[in-house]
N, C-alpha and C positions, 0 to 999 in steps of 0.2 A: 871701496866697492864691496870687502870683504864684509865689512862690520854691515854696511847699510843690508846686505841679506842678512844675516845674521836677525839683525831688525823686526824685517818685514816676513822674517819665519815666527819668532817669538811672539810678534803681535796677532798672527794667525792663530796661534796656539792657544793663545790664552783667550781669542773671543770662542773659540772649540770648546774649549774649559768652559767658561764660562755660561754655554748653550746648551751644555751637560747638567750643569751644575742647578739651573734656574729648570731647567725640565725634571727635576728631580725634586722639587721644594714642594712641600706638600698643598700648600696654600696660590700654587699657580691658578690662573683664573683657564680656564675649561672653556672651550667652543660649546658653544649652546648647541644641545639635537635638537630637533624636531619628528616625530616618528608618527605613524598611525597606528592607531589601536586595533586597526583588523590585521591591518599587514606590517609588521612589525621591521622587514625586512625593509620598507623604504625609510627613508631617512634625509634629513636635509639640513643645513646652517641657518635657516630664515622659517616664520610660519609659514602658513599657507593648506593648500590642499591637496590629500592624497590624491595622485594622479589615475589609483586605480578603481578606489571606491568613491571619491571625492569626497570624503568625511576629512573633518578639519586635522589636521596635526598638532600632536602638545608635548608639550616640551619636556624629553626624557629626562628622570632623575639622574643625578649623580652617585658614581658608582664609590664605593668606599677607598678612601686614600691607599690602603695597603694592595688593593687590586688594581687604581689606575693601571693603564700601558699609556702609553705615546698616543694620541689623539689626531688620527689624521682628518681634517675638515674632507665631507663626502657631498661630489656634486648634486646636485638635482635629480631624484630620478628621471624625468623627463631628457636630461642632458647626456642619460649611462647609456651604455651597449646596452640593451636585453637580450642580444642574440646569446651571450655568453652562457656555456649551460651552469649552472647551479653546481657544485661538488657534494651539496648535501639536500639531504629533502626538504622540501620548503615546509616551513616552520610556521605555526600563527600563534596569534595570544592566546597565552594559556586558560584564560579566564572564558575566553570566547566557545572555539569548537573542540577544544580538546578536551577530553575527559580526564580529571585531575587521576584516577584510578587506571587509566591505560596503559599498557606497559610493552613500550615501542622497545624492541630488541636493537644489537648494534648491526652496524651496516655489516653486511655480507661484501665478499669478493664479488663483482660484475660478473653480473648473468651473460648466457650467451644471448643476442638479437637474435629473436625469430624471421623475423626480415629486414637484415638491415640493409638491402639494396633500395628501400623506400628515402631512405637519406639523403640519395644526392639522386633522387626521381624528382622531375618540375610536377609542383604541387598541381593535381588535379582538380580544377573548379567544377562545383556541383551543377546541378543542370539549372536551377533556381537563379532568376536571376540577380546578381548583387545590389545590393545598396549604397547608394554613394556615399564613400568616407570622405568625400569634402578636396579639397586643394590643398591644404594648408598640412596635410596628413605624411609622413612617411614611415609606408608599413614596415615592419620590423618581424624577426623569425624570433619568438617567444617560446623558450622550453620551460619544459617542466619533468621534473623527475616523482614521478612515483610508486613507492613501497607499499605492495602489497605484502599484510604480515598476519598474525593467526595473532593473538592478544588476551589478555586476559582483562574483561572492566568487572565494577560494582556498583552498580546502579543502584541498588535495591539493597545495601545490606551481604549478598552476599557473592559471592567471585564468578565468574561465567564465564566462557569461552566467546571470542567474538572476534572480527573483523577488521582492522585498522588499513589507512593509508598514511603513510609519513608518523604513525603513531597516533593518530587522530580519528575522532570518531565526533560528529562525521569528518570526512578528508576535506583536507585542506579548500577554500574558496580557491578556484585558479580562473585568474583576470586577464582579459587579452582585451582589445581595442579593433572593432571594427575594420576591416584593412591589414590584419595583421595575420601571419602564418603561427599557425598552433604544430608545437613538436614534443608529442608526448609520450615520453618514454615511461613502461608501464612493469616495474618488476616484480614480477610474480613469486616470492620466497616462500610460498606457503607448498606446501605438501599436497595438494589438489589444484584441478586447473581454474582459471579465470576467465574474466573480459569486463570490458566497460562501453555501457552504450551512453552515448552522449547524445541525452534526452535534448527533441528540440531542434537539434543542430541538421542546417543544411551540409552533407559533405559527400564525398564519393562513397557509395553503398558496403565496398571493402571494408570501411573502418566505423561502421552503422553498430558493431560490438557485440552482434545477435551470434552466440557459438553455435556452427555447422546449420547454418544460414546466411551469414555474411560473413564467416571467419571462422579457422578453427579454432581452439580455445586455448587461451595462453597457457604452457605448458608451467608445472612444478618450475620453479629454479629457473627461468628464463626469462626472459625482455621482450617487450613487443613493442611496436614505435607506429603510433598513430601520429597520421600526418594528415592536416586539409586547413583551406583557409579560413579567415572568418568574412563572411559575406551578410551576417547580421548582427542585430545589437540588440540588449535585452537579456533579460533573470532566466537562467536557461540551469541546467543542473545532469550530475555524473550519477550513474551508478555500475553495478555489477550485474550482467543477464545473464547469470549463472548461478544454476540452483536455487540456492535460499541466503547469499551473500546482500544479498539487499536490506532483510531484514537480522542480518546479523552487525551491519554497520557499515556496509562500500557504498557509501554516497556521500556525493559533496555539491555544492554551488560552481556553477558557472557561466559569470560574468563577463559579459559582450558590452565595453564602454563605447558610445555613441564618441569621435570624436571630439566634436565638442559637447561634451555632456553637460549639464547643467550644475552649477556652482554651488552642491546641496550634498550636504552629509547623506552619508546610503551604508543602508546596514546589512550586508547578508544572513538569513535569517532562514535556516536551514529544520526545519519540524520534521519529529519523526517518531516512530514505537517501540519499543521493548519491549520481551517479553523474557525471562529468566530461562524458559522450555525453549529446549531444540528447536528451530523451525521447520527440521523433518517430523519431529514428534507434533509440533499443534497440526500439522499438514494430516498426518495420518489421525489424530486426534478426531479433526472434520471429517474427514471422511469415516469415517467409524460411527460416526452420527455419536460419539458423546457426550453428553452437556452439560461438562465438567465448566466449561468457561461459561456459561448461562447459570450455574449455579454463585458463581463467583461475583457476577455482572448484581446477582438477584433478577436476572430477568428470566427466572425457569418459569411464573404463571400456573401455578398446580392450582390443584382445585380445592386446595382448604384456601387460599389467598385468593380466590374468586370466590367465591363464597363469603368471606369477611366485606371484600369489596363490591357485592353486590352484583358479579358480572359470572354467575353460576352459567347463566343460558350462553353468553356468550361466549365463555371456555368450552359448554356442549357443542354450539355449534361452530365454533372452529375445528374441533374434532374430529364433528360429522362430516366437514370438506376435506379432510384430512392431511389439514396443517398442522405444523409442528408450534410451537410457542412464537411470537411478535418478537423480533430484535430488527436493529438496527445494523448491526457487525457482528463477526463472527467470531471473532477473537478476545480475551480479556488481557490487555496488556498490564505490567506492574508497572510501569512510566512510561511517560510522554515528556518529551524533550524537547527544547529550542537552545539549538546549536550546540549538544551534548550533555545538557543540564536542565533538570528540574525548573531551576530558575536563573534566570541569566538577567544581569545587569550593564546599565550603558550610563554613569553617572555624569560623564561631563558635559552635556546638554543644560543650556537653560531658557526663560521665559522666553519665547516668542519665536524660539529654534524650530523652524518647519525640518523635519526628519524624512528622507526614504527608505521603506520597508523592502525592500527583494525578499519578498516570503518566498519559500519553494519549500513543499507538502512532502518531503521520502519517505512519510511513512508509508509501511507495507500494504495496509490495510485500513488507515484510519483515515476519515475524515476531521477536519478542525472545525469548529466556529470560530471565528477570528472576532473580538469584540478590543474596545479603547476606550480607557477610563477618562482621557483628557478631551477626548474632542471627539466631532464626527470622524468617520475615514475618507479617503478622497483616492478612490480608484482612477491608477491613469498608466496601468499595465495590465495583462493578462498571457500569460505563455509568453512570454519574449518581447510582444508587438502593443505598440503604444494604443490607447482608446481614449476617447474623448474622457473629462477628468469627472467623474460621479463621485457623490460623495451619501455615503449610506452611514446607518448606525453599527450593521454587521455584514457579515457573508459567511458561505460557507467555502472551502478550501477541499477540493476531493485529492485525493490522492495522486501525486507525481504533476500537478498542477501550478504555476507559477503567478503572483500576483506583485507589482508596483505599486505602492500603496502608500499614499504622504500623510504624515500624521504633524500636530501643532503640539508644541510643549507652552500650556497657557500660563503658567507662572511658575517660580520656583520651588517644585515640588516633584516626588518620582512617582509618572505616573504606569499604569501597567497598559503591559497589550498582550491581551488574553488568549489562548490559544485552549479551547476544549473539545475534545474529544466527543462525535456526531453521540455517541451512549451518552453520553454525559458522567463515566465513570471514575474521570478524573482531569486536569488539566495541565498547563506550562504556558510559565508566565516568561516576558521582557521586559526590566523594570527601564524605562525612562527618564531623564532627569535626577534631581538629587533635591534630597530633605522632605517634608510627611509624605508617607506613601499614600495613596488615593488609589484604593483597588477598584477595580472591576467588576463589575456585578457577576454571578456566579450563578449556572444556571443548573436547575433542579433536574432532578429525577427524573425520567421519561415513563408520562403514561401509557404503560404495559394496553393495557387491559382498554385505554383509548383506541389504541390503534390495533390491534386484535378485533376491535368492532366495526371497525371500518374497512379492515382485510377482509372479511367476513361479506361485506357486501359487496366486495369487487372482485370474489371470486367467486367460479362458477364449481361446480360437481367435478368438472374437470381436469380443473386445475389451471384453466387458462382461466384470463382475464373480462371480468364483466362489461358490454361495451356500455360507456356513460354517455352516447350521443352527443359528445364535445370533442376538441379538439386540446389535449395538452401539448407543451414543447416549452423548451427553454428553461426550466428551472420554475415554469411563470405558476406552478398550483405545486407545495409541497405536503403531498399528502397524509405526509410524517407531521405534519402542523399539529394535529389533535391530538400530540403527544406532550406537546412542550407547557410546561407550566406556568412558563412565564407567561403564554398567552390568556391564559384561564386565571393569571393570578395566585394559584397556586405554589408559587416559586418556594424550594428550600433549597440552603446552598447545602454542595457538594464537600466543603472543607468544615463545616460547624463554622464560620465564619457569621457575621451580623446577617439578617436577612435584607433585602435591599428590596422596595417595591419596584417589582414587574413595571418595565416599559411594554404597551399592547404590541402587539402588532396585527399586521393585514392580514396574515395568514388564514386566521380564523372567517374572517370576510370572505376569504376568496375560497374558504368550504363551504359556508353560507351558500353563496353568488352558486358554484359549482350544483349543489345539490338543488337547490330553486332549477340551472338553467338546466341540467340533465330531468329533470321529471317534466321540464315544459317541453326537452327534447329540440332545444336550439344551441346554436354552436359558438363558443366563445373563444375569438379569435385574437392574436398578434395585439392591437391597441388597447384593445376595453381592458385584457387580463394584466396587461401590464402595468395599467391604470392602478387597480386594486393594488399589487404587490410592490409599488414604489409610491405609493403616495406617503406622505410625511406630516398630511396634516392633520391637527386635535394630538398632536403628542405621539402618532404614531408611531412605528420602528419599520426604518427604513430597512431592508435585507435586497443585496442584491441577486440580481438573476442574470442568466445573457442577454434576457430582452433588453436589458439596460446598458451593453456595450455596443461601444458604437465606434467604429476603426476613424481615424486621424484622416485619414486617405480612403479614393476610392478605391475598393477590393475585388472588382467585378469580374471574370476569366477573359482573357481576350477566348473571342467565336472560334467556338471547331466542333468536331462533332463528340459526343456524349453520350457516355455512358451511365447508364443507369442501374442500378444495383441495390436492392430491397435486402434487411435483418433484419429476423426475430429475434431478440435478446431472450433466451431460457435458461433452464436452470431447475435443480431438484436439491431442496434442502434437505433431504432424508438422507442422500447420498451422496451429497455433496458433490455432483455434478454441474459442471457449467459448460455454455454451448450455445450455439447462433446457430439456427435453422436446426436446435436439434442435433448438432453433429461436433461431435470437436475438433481440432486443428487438425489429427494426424486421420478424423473419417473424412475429412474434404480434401477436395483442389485447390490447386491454387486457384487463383481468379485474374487472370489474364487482363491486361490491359496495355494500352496501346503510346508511345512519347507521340505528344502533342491531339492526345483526348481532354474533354474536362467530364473527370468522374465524380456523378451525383451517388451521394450513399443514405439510403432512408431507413431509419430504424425504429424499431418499436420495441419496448422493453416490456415482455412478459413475462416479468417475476418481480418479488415482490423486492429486489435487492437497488441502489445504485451500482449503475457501470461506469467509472471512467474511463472511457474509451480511447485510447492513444495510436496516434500513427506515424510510425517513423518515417523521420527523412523528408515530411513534408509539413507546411501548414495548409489547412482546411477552411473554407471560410462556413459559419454555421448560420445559417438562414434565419431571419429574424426581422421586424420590421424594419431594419434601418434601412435598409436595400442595398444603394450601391455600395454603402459604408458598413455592410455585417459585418464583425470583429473579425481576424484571425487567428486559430488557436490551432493545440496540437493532443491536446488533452479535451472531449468530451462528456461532461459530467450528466447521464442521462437516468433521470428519477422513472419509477413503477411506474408505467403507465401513457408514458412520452411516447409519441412520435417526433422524431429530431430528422432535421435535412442539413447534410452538409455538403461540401464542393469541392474539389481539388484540379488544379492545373496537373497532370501527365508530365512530366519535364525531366524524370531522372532516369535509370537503368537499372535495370538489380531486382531481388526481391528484398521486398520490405514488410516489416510486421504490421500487424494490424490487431491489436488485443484489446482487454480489459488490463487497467493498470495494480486492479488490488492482487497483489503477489499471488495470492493461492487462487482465485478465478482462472488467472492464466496459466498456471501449471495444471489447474483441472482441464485445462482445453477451448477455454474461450477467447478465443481470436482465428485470424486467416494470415494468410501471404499475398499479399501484392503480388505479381509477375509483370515483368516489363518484357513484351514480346520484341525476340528479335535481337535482346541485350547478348552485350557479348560474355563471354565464359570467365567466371570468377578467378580467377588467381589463386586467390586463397582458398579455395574449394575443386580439387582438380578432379576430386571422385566426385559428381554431385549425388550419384545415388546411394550412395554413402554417406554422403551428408543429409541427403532429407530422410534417411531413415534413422540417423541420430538425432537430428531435429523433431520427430516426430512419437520419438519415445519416452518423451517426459509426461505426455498424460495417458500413456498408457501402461504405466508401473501397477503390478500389484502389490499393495497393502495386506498386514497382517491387521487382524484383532479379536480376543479372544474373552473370555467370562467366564472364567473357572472356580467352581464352589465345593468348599470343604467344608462340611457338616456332618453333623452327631451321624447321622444314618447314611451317608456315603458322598461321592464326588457326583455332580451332575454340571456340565458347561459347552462351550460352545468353540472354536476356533473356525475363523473366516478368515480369507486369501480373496481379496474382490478387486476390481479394478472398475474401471468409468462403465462397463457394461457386462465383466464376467466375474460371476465368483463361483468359489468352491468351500463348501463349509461341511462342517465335521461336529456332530451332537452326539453325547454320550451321558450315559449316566450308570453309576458301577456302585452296585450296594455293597454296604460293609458288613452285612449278613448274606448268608448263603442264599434263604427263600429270596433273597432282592434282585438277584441276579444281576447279567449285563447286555444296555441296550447301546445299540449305536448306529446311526442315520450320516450318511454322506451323500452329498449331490452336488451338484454341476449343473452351471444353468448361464443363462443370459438374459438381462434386463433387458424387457421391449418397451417401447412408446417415451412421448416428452416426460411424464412423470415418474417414468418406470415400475408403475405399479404392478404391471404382469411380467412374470418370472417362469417362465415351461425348464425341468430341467430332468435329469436322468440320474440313479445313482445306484447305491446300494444299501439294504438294512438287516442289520446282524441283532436280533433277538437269542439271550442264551439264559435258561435258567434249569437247573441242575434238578431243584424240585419235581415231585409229582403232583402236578395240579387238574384239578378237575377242567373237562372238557368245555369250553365257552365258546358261545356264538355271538358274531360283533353285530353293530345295529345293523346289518342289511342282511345276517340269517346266514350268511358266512361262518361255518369253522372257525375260529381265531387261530391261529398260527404263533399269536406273540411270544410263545415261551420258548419256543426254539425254531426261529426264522432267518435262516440266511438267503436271500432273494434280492433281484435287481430290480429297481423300482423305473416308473416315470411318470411326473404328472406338470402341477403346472401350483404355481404360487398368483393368488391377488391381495392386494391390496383392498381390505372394506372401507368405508366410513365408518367413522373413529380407528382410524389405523391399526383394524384387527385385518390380520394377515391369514387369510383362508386358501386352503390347502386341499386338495385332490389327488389322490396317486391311485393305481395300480402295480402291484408285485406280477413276477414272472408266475407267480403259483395262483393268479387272477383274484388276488384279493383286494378289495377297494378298500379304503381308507379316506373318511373326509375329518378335516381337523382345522378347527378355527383359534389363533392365538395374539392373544399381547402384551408385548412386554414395556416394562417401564409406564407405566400409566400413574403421572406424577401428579402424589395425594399431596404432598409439601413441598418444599423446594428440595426436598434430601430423599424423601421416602418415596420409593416407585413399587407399585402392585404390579405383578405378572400372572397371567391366567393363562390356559391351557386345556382344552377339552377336543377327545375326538371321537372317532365310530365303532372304536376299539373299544370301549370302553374306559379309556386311559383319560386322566386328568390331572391336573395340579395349581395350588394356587401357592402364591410365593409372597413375601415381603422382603425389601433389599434397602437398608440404610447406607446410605454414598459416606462415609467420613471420608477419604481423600480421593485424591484423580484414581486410583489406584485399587485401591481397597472398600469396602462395605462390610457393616455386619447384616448378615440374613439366615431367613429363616422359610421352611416349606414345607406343603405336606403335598405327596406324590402316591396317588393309587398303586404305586407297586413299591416305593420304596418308605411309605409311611412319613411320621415327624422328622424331621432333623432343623438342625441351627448349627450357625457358627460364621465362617468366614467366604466371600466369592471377593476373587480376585480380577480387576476389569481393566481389559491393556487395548 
């Protein structure tokens, strides 16, 4: 009995040995992975498909003999817990969203939870009713852990301060499935505070991510745990509603899988802008009326370039309406990204592989043209929500916008899918497939001086808009048409690439069509317009609009009673103000509405800009022929000149935003508040008047900006302190001779009316000159006083035609003073003329070469302080 153990140990021992022994042999044969290439984190022993993007899985390399470990075979994701949280931030392919230059910091010690009594609260379901995830479904509690960090990227060449989640820019894609509870822990390490509103998403108004509106604002150094179910399916997307965090990099994709989703590769596909300048600084930039980035663009339009180009009268008379230059955007980005890069590729596709796109737009302020070198496109998403499948040659992409989009890979080659910027300043590509690339056609230049001619006829002395006795909506007349090259043939690419002949398009027709039906003074309505801008045939270019989305299902409100609610979309490019009815968010009410109303909202866009229009917490259905089947969205894209209807079912609590999506419109003040009468008291807001006066103080910050000049004969400049309706500015001019003396002008005032052309303000003017000068009387037979004037003035500022700013006052000593001036009057796209004459007899005429955002050289000659040259400095 002895020996037989003895035995039956030794034989134990040596198959031990021998299982050590064989795991150790370099040449062992390895369990095959399987991984996806968005989500790197699944994994499996067998092909098949990612469970969360459904794009195929390929078989991961093997790692080098010296780094094996022990390989344990990993089940199915479909088979794993996901309740279990993560220990480290979720992680994606490198090649994908991550910017190779981002420089994610290490994990800190755990924040403390701002609320974390929300953890073991039963998820509150939103008022909207759900969608059915099916039988076969069993929801699951999906976390997610994310790091907010402060980051260093290089986009451009050189190193910039910027934004990351988990190290990533944009943040991580986070995928949940229909039926499933989202728990997302939100840790804030950066030194300033946060939030994330989760574009799209139906959920309880608490975690809607609006700070000191729906929540206060995640503090420095602390965790915040957003918690609500998923009740829909559909390309949905995160960001940050705090400050200028959007546009410095807090956005990412978020992916809502239909249970049984459809057995097709799907790409998230995340577009966005850069720009290397502060996004405090381009903010205060616009507003300062500089056009440092117009000069960048090439779309300043001076008058030696009309003049070349034949359009002398129609630079005067844009003038004489006193409009500023034609653009399109407002901002000059150095890149434009898809999914963190210039160019991003997806090689393992081949012939015959139908692909889907989840584009989602974060950029700040850009619009894309979405164009495909391989095939038509075949729209059969929009904001979240399925639409019948259209298939077009382009579209355009407005900002914070989502599209489902199936593209063909026709044979074995990479083909591209284009992404350009509405300027056409630059673009970013998705290469598709693998082997010769087959680029994308490239689109030209935007005719400045086209659409300068046609602003011109559509607006009145005004400022408002001319009426055309028709009816636009939906996208269905772009009146930016007579800009595009490709339609006229004209096309030259943007990169020096080969030129590619222009496909037409409708566009141009339906200017034609437009300008015939407005002079017969008949109205072109839903069918006929929509006829024009989709038709396809003689080679046309198909471009879609909403008239051409049409919902899966009927969309119709169940009956109750109705509210109705009319916007003016306005706006002043001089001052870059924006505003509905004229007022910004923090001069209006809220607008009160009622659970279980269905609110009509009608808008008309008077200004020459696009709005996309976003409202949170709910979808919208936007009126259009289909009728019972209008699309449903949550994002608004409303062109110059639209009148747009849309709908909403009343169903939730809370207040909810109501904006413009391009970053800086809404920090200027364009949007409203929702109120839900009767909702109960926020939680997370226990001051509310404390919270609407922090919520209310982001468009009414004042801005500095100044123009300060050093020259031979002395300093003469300007510093302004203004805000959306008051400034205070400071003129001085100080000779560097004695007889020059020193003058100086300050006032106070406030912008009146939608253009703000009339300014009434009060101030004081300090004339000092040491000299004995002979006695002078100004043009109304007046003493003159200027040589030694200290007196309190008030008068009244207007705006002329050709944006000469004429001026009226009275001193306390009853001296009148009229004075008509203007500045920057652009001879080139560098060189701006400044003039100056009043009843004083005072005058001056200037010249100002712009070399940087910053600097110019100039030069003037000033009736009291003679020649001078040299340097003015412009902040």
């Amino acid at each position: 009995m002895y020996k037989l153990l003895i035995l039956v140990l030794l034989l134990g021992l040596g198959q031990y040995t021998y299982a050590q022994h064989e795991q150790h042999k370099p040449n062992q044969q390895q369990t095959e992975i399987y991984t996806c290439p968005m989500h790197p984190e699944v994994q499996s022993t067998k092909p098949g498909k990612c469970p969360k993007c459904g794009m195929t899985l390929v078989k991961q390399k093997p790692k080098a003999p010296a780094k094996q470990q022990q390989q344990v075979p990993k089940k199915e994701p479909a088979k794993a817990k996901p309740a279990a949280p993560p220990k480290q931030p979720v992680q994606q392919k490198q090649t994908q969203p991550a910017h190779k230059h981002a420089q994610p910091t290490p994990k800190k010690t755990e924040t403390p939870v701002q609320n974390p009594e929300e953890k073991e609260k039963p998820v509150h379901k939103a008022g909207h009713k759900p969608e059915s995830p099916g039988q076969t479904y069993k929801p699951r509690t999906v976390r997610y852990d994310l790091y907010v960090r402060d980051t260093l990227v290089n986009f451009t060449g050189r190193t910039r301060r910027a934004v990351a989640i988990n190290g990533s820019i944009p943040a991580p894609a986070l995928t949940f499935t229909q039926g499933d509870t989202a728990e997302i822990y939100v840790h804030n390490e950066m030194d300033v505070e946060t939030s994330i509103h989760w574009h799209g998403v139906f959920l309880p108004n608490r975690f809607d991510g609006v700070p000191w509106l729906t929540q206060k604002p995640i503090k420095p150094h602390s965790t915040y745990l957003y918690k609500f179910p998923i009740i829909q399916n559909g390309t949905y997307w995160y960001h940050s509603h705090s400050a200028f965090q959007e546009q410095s990099g807090m956005y990412g994709a978020l992916i809502f899988n239909k249970v049984n989703e459809p057995d097709m590769p799907a790409i998230p596909i995340v577009l966005s802008d850069w720009t290397d300048m502060n996004p405090k600084e381009v903010y205060r930039s616009l507003r300062s009326a500089n056009d440092w980035f117009s000069i960048q663009k090439g779309a300043t339009q001076g008058y030696a370039e009309a003049i070349r180009k034949g359009y002398f009268g129609t630079k005067l008379k844009n003038e004489w309406k006193r409009m500023e230059a034609m653009d399109v955007s407002d901002v000059a980005y150095e890149k434009f990204l898809t999914n963190g890069q210039d160019i991003a590729e997806q090689t393992h596709f081949t012939a015959g592989d139908v692909v889907k796109l989840r584009v989602v737009n974060g950029g700040a302020s850009t619009y894309f043209w979405l164009t495909y070198s391989g095939s038509k496109i075949t729209v059969v998403g929009n904001d979240g929500n399925d639409v019948e499948p259209v298939e077009v040659d382009r579209l355009i992409i407005a900002p914070a916008e989502t599209y489902d989009l199936l593209v063909t890979i026709p044979e074995n080659m990479q083909y591209e899918f284009l992404a350009t910027a509405e300027d056409r300043t630059n673009s970013t590509s998705l290469w598709l497939g693998r082997g010769m690339k087959m680029p994308a056609q490239r689109l030209g230049k935007l005719k400045y001086f086209e659409g300068m001619k046609m602003m011109n006829d559509m607006m009145k002395m005004s400022g408002d808009m001319q009426p055309m006795d028709m009816q636009m909506s939906n996208q269905q007349m772009d009146m930016n048409s007579v800009m595009y090259p490709e339609i006229s043939g004209q096309d030259h690419t943007i990169h020096g690439g080969d030129e590619m002949k222009p496909a037409t398009d409708t566009s141009m027709h339906m200017k034609q069509q437009a300008d015939t039906t407005a002079h017969q003074g008949h109205h072109m309505q839903g069918h006929d317009m929509n006829n024009m801008s989709t038709s396809g045939s003689n080679g046309e270019m198909v471009t879609l609009n909403y008239g051409m989305l049409r919902a899966t299902e009927k969309t119709t409100l169940k009956p109750g009673p109705e509210k109705v609610l009319r916007f003016e979309l306005t706006g002043n490019m001089n001052r870059y103000v924006w505003t509905m009815d004229n007022k910004t968010v923090s001069e209006s009410d809220r607008i009160l509405i009622k659970k279980g109303e269905n609110v009509k909202i009608i808008m008309f866009n008077n200004s020459m800009m696009r709005h996309p229009m976003h409202l949170h917490g709910h979808d919208f259905r936007v009126i259009n022929k289909q009728g019972e089947y209008a699309p449903m969205k949550n994002v608004l894209d409303i062109l110059p000149m639209e009148t747009d209807t849309i709908e909403f079912a009343a169903s939730e609590s809370g207040d909810w935003f109501f904006h413009c999506h391009i970053l800086y419109h809404m920090i200027a003040g364009m949007g409203r508040v929702f109120t839900y009468q009767n909702s109960p008291p926020n939680p997370e807001l226990p001051n509310p008047e404390k919270a609407r006066k922090m919520f209310n103080r982001e468009d009414k910050v004042f801005l500095p900006s100044a123009q300060i000049g050093l020259e031979s004969n002395g300093s003469d400049g300007e510093f302004i302190l203004g805000s959306s309706r008051y400034q205070i500015s400071t003129e001085w001019r100080i000779g560097f001779k004695k007889e020059y003396g020193i003058e100086s002008e300050t006032y106070f005032g406030r912008y009146i009316g939608k253009m703000q052309w009339l300014f009434p303000f009060i101030g004081f003017d300090y004339h000092y000159n040491s000299t004995v000068n002979e006695p002078e009387n100004n043009m109304f037979g007046q003493l003159s006083n200027q040589n030694n004037r200290k007196a309190f003035v008030a008068g009244v500022q207007y705006t002329l035609p050709m944006l000469i700013v004429s001026e009226m006052r009275v001193d306390t000593e009853g001296k009148l003073r009229f004075q008509l001036r203007r500045d920057d009057v652009p001879l080139t796209s560098r060189l701006r003329l400044n003039l100056m004459g009043n009843t004083d007899k005072e005058y001056m005429v200037g010249l100002r070469y712009i070399v940087t955002k910053y600097t110019s050289l100039s030069t003037h000659y000033d009736s009291d302080m003679k020649y001078g040259a040299g340097l003015t400095f412009v902040y």
